[in-house]
DRENTORKOL-3810 file (N, C-alpha, C; in nm, 4 decimals):
REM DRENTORKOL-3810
@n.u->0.7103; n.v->7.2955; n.w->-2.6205; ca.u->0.7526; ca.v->7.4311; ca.w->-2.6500; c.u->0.8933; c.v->7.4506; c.w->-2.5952
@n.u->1.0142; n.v->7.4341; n.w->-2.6365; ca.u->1.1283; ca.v->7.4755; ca.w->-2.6691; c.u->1.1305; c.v->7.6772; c.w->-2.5822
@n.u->1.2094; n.v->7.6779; n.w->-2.5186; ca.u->1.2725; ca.v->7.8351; ca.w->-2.4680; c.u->1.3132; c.v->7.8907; c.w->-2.5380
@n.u->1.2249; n.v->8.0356; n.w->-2.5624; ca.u->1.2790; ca.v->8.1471; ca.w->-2.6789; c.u->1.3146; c.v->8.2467; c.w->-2.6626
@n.u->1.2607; n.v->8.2857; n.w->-2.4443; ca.u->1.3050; ca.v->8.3932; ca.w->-2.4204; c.u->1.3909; c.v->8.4233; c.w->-2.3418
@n.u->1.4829; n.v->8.4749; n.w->-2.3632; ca.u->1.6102; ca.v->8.5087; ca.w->-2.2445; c.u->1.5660; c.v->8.5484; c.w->-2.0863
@n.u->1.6432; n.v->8.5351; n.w->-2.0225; ca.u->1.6374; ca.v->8.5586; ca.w->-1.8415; c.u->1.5885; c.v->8.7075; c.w->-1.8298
@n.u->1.6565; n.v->8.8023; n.w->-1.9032; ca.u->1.6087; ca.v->8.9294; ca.w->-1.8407; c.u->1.4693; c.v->9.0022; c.w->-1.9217
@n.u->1.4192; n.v->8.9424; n.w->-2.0376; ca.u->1.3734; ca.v->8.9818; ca.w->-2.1242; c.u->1.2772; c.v->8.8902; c.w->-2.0693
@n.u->1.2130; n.v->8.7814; n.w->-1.9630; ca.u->1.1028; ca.v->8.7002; ca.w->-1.9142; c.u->1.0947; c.v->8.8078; c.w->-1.7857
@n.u->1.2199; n.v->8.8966; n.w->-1.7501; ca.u->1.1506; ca.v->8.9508; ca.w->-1.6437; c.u->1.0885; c.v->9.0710; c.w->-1.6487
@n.u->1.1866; n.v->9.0936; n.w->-1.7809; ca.u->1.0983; ca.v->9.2432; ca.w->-1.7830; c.u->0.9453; c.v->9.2178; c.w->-1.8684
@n.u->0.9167; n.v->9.0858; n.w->-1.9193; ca.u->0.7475; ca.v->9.0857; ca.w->-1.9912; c.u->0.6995; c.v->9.0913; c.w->-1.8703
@n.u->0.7061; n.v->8.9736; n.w->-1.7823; ca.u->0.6428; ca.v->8.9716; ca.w->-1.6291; c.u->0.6089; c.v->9.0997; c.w->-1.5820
@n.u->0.7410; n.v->9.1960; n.w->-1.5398; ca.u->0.6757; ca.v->9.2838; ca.w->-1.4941; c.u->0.5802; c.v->9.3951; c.w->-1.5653
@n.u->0.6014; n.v->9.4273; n.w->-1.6911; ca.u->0.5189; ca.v->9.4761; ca.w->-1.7693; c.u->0.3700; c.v->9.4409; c.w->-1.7707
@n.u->0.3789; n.v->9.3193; n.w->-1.7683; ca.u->0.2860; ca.v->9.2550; ca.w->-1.7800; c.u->0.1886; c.v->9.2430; c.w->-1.6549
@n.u->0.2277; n.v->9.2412; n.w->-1.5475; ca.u->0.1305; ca.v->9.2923; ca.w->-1.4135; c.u->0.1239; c.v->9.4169; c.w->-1.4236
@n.u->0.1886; n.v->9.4628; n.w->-1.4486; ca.u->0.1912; ca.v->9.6298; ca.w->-1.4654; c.u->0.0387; c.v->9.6781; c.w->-1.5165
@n.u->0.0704; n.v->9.6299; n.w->-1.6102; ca.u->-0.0587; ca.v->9.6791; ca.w->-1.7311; c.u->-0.2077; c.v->9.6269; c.w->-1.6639
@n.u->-0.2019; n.v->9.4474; n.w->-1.6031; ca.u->-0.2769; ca.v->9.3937; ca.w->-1.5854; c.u->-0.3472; c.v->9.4818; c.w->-1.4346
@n.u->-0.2661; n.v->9.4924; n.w->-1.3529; ca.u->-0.3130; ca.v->9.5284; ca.w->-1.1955; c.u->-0.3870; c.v->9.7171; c.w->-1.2467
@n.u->-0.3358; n.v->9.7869; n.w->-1.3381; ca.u->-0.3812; ca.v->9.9109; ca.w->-1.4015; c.u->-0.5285; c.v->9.8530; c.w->-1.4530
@n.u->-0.5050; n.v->9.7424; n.w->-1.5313; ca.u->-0.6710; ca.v->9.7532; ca.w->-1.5886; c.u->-0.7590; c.v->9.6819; c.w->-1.4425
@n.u->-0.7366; n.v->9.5936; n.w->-1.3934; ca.u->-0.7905; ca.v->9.5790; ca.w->-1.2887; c.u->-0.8700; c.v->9.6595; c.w->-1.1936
@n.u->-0.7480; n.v->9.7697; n.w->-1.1577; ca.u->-0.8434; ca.v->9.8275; ca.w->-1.0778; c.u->-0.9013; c.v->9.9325; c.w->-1.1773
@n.u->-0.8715; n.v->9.9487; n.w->-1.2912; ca.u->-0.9726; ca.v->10.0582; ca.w->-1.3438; c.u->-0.8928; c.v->10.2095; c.w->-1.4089
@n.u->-0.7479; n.v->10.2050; n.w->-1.3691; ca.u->-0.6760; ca.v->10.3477; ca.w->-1.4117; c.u->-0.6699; c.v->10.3564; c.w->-1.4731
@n.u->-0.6808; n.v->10.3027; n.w->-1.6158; ca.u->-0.6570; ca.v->10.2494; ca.w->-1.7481; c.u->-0.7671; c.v->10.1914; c.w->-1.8138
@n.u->-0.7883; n.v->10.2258; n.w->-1.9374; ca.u->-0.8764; ca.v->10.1757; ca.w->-2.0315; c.u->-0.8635; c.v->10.0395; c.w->-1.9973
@n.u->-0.9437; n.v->9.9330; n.w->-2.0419; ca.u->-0.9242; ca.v->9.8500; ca.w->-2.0650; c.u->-0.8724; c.v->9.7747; c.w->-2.1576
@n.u->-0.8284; n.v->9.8153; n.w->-2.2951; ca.u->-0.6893; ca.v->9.8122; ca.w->-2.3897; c.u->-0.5862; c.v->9.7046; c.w->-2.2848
@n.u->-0.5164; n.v->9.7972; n.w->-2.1466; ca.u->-0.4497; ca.v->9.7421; ca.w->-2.0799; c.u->-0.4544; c.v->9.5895; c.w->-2.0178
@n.u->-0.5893; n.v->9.5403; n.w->-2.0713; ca.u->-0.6104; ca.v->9.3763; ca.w->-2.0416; c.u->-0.4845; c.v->9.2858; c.w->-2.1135
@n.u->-0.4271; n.v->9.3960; n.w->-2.2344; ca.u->-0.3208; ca.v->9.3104; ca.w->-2.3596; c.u->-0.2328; c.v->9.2783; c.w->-2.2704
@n.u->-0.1984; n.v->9.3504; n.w->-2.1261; ca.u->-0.1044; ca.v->9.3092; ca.w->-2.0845; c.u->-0.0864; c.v->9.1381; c.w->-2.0060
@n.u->-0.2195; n.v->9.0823; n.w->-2.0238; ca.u->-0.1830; ca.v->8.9184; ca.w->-2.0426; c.u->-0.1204; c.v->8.8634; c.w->-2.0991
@n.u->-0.0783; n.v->8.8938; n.w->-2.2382; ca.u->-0.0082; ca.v->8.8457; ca.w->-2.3517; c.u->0.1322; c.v->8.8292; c.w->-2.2943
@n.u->0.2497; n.v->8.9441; n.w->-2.2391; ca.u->0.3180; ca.v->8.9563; ca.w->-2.1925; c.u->0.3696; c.v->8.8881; c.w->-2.0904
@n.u->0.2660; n.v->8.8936; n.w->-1.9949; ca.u->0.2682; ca.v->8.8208; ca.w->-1.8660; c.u->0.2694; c.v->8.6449; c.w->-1.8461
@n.u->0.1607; n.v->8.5886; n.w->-2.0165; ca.u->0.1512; ca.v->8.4356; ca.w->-1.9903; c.u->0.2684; c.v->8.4342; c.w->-2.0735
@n.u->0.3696; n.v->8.4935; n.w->-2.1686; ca.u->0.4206; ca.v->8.4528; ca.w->-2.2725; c.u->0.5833; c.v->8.4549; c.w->-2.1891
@n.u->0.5569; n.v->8.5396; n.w->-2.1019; ca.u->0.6456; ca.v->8.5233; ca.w->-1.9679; c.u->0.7108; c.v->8.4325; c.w->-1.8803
@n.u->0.6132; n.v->8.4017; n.w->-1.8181; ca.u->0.5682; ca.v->8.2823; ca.w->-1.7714; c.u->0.6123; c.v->8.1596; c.w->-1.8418
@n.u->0.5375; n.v->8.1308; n.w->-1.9754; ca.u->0.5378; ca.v->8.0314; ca.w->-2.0120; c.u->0.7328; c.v->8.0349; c.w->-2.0664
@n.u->0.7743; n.v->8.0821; n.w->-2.1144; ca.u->0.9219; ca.v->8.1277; ca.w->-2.1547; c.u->0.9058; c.v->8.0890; c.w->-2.3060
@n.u->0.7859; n.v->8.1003; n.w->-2.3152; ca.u->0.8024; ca.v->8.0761; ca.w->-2.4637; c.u->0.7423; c.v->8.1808; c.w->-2.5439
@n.u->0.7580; n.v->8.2784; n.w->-2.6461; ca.u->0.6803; ca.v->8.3690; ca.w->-2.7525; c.u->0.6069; c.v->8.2839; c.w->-2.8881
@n.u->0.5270; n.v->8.2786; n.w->-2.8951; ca.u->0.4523; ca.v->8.2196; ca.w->-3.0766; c.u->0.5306; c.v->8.3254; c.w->-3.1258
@n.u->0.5776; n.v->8.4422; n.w->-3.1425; ca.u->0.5763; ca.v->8.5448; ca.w->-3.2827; c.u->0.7494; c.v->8.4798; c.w->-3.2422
@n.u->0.8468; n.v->8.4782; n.w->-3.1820; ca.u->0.9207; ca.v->8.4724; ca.w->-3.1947; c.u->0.9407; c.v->8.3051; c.w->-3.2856
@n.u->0.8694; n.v->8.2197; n.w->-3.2455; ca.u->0.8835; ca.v->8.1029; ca.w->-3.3311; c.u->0.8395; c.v->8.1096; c.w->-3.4654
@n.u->0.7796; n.v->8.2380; n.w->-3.4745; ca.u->0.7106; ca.v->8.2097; ca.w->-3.5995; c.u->0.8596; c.v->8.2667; c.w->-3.7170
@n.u->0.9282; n.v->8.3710; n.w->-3.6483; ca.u->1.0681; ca.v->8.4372; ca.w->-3.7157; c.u->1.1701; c.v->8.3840; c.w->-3.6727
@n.u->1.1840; n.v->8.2696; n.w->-3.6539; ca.u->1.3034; ca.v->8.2259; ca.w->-3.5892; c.u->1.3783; c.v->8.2826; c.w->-3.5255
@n.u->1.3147; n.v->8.3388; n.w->-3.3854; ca.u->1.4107; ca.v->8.4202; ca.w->-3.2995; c.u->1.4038; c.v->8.3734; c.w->-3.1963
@n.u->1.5791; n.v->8.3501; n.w->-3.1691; ca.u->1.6081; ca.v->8.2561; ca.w->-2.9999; c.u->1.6389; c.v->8.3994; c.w->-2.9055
@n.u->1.5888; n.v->8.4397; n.w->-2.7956; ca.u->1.6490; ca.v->8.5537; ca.w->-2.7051; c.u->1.7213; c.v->8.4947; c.w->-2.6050
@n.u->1.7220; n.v->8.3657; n.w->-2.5721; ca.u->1.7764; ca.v->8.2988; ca.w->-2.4579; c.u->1.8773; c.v->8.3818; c.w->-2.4413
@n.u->1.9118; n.v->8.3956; n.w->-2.3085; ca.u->2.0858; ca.v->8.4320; ca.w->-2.2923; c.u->2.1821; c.v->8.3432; c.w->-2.3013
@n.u->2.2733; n.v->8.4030; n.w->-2.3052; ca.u->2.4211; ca.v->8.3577; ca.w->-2.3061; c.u->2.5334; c.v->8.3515; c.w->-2.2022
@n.u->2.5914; n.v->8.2371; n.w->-2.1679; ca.u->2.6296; ca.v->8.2287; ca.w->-2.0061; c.u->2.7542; c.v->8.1580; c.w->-2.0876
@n.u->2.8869; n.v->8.2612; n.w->-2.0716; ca.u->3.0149; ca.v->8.2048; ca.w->-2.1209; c.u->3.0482; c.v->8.1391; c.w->-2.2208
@n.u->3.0011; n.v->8.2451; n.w->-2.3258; ca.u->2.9822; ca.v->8.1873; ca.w->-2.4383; c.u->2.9312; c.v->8.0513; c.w->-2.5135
@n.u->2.8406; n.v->8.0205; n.w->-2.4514; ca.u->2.7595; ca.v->7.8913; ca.w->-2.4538; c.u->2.5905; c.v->7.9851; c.w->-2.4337
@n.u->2.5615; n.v->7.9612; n.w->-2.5310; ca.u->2.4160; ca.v->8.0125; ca.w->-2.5847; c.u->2.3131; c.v->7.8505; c.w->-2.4826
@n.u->2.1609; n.v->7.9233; n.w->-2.4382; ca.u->2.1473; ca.v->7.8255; ca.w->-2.3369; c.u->2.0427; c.v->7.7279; c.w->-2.3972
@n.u->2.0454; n.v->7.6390; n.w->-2.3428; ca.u->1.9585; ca.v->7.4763; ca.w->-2.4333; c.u->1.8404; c.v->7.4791; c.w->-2.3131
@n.u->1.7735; n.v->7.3805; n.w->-2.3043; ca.u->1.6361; ca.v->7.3193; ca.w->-2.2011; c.u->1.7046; c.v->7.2998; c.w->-2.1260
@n.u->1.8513; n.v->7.2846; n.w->-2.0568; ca.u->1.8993; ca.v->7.2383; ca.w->-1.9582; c.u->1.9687; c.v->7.3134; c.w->-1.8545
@n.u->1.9845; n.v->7.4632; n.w->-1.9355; ca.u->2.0514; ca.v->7.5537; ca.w->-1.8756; c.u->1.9327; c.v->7.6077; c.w->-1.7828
@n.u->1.9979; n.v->7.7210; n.w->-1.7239; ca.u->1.8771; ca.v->7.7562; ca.w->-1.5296; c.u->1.7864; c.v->7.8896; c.w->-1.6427
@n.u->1.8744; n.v->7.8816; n.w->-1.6849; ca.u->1.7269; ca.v->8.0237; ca.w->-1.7802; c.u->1.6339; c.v->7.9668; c.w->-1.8364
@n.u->1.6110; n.v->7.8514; n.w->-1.8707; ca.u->1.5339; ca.v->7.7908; ca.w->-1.9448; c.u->1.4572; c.v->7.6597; c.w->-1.8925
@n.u->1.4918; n.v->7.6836; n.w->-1.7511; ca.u->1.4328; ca.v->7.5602; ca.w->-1.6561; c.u->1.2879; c.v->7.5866; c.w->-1.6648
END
């Protein structure tokens, strides 16, 4: 799996993504809020399925050089 999601856009699923998860956990929230796994592993993993499925790269961009498997966003 190839990196699809940019540096700030893995941090903000992450945090969304506990967000939602630690809400259904303890109970403040429907449980609906379990979706917020999706976010959180797709996070994590730095990779999206829907974005591969539309050919969409979010990686960032560090001096005009768009970033590959080798750059630190995509480590």
């Amino acid at each position: 799996m190839k990196c699809n999601i940019g540096c700030s856009e893995r941090g903000l699923r992450i945090a969304v993504g506990a967000v939602l998860v630690t809400l259904a956990y303890t109970q403040q929230v429907g449980a609906w809020a379990w979706i917020g796994l999706v976010p959180l592993a797709t996070g994590f993993l730095k990779f999206c399925p829907a974005y591969a499925l539309i050919k969409r790269n979010g990686c960032c961009c560090n001096k005009n050089r768009c970033c590959d498997s080798n750059d630190s966003c995509c480590k």
